[in-house]
Structure formats: C-alpha cells, structure tokens
N, C-alpha and C positions, 0 to 999 in steps of 0.2 A: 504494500500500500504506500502512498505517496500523502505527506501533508501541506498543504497550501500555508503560504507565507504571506503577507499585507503589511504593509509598509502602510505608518499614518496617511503620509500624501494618497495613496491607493484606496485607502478608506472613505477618505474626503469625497474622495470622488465616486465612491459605489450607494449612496443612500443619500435621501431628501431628509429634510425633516420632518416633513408632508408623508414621506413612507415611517418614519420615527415612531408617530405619533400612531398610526396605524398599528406597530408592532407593540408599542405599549399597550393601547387599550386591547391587545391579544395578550400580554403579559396578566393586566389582570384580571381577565377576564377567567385565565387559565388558573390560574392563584385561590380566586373563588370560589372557583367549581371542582376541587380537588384534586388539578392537575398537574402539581406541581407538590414536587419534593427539593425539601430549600432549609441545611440548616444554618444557625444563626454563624452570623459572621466573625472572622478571627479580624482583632487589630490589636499590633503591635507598634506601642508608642518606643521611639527610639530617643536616647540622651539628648541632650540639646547638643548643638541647635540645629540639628536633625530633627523632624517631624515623626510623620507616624506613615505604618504600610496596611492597607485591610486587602483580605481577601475572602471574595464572594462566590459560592458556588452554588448552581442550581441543576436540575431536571425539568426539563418539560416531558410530560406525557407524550401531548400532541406532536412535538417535532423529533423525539430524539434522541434529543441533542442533551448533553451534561456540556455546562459551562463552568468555567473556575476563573475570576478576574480577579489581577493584583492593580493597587491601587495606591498611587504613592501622593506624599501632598505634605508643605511645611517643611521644606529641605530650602530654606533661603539662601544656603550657602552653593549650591550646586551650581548656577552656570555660572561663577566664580573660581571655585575650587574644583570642579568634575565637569564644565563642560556641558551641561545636561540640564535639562527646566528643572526646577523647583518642584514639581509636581508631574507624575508619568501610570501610564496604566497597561494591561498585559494583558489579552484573552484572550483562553486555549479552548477550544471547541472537541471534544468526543461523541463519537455518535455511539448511542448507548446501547447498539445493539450487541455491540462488539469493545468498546472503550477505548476504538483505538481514537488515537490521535488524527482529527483530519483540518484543524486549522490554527496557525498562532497568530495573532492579529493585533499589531499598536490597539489601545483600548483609550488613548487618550483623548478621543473626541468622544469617543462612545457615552462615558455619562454625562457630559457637559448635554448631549444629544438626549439621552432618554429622560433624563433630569427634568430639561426643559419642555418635553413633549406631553410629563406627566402632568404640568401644572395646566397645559394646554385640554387634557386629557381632561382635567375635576373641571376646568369653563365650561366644556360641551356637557356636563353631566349636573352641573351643581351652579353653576351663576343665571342671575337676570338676563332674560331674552333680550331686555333694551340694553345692558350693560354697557359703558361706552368707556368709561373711564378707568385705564391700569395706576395706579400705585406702586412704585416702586422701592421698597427701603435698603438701600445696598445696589448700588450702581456696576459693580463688577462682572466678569463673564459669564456668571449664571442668569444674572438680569436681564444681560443681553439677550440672551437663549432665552429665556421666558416670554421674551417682550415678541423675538420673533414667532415663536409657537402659538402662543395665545393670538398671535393675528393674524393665524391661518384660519383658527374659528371662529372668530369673530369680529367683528368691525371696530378698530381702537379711533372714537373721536380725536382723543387727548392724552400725553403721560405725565402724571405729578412723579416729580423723586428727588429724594432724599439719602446725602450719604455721611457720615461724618467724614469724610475728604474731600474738600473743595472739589480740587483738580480731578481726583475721579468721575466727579457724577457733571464738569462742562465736558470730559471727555465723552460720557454718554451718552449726553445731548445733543454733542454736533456730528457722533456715531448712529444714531438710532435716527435721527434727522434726516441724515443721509442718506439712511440706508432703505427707511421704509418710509420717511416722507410724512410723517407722524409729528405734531408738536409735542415737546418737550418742555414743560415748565418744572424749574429745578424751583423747592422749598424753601421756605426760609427756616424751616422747623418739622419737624417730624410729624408732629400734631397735623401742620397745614397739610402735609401733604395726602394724611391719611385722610383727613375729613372727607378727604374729593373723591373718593375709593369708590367703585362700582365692585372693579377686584384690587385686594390688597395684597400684592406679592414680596414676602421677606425672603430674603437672601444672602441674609449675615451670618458673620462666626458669631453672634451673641453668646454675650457672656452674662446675660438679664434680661427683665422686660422691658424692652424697647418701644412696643405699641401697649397703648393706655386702653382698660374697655371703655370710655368716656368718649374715644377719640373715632370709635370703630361707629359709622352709621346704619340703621335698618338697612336688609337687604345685600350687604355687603358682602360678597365671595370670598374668603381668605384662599391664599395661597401660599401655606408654611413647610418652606424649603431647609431654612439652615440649622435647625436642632435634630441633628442623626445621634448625637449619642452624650449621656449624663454630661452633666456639667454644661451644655448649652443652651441656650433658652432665649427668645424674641419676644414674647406676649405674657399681659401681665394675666396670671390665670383666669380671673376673675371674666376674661370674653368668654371663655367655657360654659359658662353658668347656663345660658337660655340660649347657645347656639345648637344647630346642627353638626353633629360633630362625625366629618367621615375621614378613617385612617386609609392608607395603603396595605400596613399589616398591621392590625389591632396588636398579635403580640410585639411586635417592635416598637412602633407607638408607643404603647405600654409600659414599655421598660428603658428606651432610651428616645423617645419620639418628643415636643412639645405637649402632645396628652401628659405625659407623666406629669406636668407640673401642676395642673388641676386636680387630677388625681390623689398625688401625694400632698397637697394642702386639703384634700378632702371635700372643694370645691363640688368636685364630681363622683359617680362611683361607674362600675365598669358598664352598668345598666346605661348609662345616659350616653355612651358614645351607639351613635346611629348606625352604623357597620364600615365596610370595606368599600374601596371604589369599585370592584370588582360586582360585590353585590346589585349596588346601583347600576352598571354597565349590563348586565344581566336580567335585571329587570326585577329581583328576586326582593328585591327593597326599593321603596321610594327616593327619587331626587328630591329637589325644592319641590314645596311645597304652595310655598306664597312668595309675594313679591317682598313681603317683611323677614324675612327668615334671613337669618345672618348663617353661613356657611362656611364651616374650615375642614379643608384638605390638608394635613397633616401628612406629609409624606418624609419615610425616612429613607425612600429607595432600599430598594428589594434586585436580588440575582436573577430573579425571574424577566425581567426589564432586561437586562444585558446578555440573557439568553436569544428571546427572541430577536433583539434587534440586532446582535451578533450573528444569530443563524440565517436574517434576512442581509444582511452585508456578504457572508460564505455564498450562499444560493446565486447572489447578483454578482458578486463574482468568476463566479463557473460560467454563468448565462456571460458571461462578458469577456470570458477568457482571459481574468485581470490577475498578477498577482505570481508566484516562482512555487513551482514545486519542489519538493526535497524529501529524501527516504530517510528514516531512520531503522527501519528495517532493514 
C-alpha cells in the first residue's frame, strides 16, 4: 500500500470553506447519532516558554476513516530560534478497515477551517432569521475565519469589534473590508460593541468574564469559541441563567467548555443545558424558538470535525491527483 503526503500549500488549495462547513455539520450530525467513537483529548503543557501540544483522535462510523491530529500552539520563540511558526498541526488519516496508514496531511489550516465553519454551522441552526449584525470580541485569525463562514449563511449588514490591541482589531478592519466588502466599526469598549450583537462571536484566550449578562441583548446568538479547557473563560456566568444553552459535546463543555463556569457556580445544573448541535441539526430537538430567546453555542471543538473535513481534503485529492505518494511498507 502506498500513503498520500499534503503539503499545507496543497491543502489550501483542495477544500472551500463553503465545503468546510458542509463537513462539519456531517461531523455532528455523526456525533449525535452514535457514530462516532472519540476519546477525550491528550494535552501536554511544555516549560516555558514553550507552549502546549494536544492530540485529537476520532472514528467515524460512516466514513472509515480513524483520524489522530497533533496540534501545536504558544511556542513564541520558534520562528526565532527553530525557524518554524509559533503554532503547527499534523493529521494522519487510517482507514479503519485495515489501520493502515493512507494519508499525512499539514493540519495547520485545518482547525482555523473547521473552527470557523462551526460557528457558521450554530447561525444556520440557532440565530434570528433577520440577524444582520456580527460582534466581534478578539480580532485575531479565528475572527477572521468566523466572520468569513458566518457570511456564507447569512447576510452580515454591519461588524462591531473589539480587541484589547489597538493595532490588531484596525488590522481587521481594513482586512475584512477588503476582503468581503462588509463595514467594520471598531468599539470604543466592549460593552458598545456587544450591545449591537444580533450574533456575538468570542474568540479570546480569556482569562475571565469579558462579556457582562447586562450587556448581552434579547435575541442574541452567542458564539463561544475561546474557552477549550479549565482555566479559561469569556462570559460572566450569570448569561446562562434564562438562555438556550446548546454544546458541541455536552461532556466536554462540561468539564472544560465555558458551561462549566455556570455550572460550577451553581448558576445552572446539567438539566438546563438544551443538548448538542448535532441534536438540533437532526431535528431530534428544537432550535430557536422565539425571536427573544438569547442563544449560546458553546463549542470546545471535537476530533470528529477534523475527521470529516480531513477525509473530505484525502477524497478531493485523489479526485484531483494532488499530493506525493510514499510506501512505508
């Protein structure tokens, strides 16, 4: 047997985000419905000032496919001292009928890609039909990815954001301007920008609550990206109380997701979180309900995401003849 090699540039060029987006809401749809085997993730925090490595591995039923992604991030000293980004990723594809090896593939677009697909994925499922206006808190390359997924679904009037670095969030402005042709009004304050929120998309390392529930208005779509694991946190718990609360993975959420912060102050109990997106996608549970109903997706990103959307990059590369074969048999 022969394994397929992908070079990040080769990647860039095999998948849309428009197909991303597609493969996500196949991730959890799959996730839902019991078709996926996925245990919890391994991450190693390394000395300073060295950052941390995780890796993520899944099953899909439906394709396959066992995936295993390493995932690197918080290495500030690398393309200084080694040459190399600061952050990098790795995924190896097995077809699971047999284990062997049939693809290794740069992985370093891949979650910036499904990341952003997912937030896109809770608007189609979970926000106001009128919804016009994104919120941005954290202007960085997840942002970006956000801003363009989400306006694949749907029509963005306007973007308020907000970042605590100047220079980050005019770069964003005169990027996303650019890019989609979308005004950009940068905040003077956090508060201002959230008020304007149809959807509220965070995307910080928070290290606290950042958004007030005073500040979140009826009807409002959360979209919380940046608390994957203990110790970080964007929202002050207290929006939990009377929202709609849908996870990606209830146990992860749970245990290292933005839910745990409601949870463990007792705000909530595990009764009051609404289910999975996958439920919702499925049809097995209800979306919104009303036009008043404030809405959070909670997603800590799941293997199942990087399955499908890696085994749709291997496929469009065969179809495309992209990419170096190599034996290790």
């Amino acid at each position: 047997m022969k394994t397929l090699l992908l070079s990040k540039e080769q990647v860039g060029g095999l998948i849309s985000l428009k197909e991303v987006i597609g493969t996500v809401e196949e991730a959890y749809k799959a996730f839902s419905s019991g078709q996926v085997v996925q245990p919890d993730y391994i991450g190693i925090h390394l000395p300073e000032p060295r950052g941390e490595i995780d890796f993520k591995v899944g099953y899909c039923k439906g394709n396959e496919i066992i995936s295993m992604k390493a995932s690197s991030g918080g290495f500030l000293d690398n393309p200084a001292a080694h040459g190399v980004p600061n952050g990098m990723g790795s995924v190896l594809l097995f077809d699971a009928r047999s284990c062997a090896l049939i693809c290794v593939m740069d992985g370093s677009l891949l979650t910036g890609l499904r990341t952003g697909a997912s937030g896109a994925v809770s608007v189609k499922a979970l926000a106001r039909k009128s919804a016009r206006k994104v919120t941005c808190i954290g202007t960085g390359n997840q942002a970006r990815m956000q801003v363009r997924a989400i306006s694949l679904v749907m029509q963005i009037e306007e973007i308020h954001a907000w970042s605590r670095n100047p220079q980050t969030c005019e770069r964003f402005k005169t990027d996303i301007e650019a890019e989609l042709g979308i005004p950009v009004i940068l905040a003077d304050s956090k508060q201002a920008a959230v008020e304007q929120a149809d959807i509220l998309v965070t995307t910080t390392r928070g290290k606290g609550p950042l958004v007030q529930a005073g500040w979140v208005k009826p009807g409002t779509h959360i979209v919380a990206i940046g608390t994957d694991m203990q110790g970080k946190q964007e929202f002050e718990p207290e929006i939990f109380r009377h929202a709609k609360i849908v996870n990606d993975s209830i146990a992860q959420c749970t245990d290292k997701g933005e839910t745990w912060h409601p949870l463990n102050a007792k705000i909530i109990g595990l009764d009051d979180i609404h289910g999975e997106l996958g439920e919702i996608l499925l049809g097995t549970k209800p979306g919104r309900e009303s036009d008043e109903e404030i809405t959070i997706f909670d997603s800590t990103g799941m293997a199942i995401q990087d399955n499908t959307t890696a085994e749709k990059i291997y496929r469009n590369a065969l179809e495309s003849n992209v990419g170096t074969f190599f034996a290790f048999l």
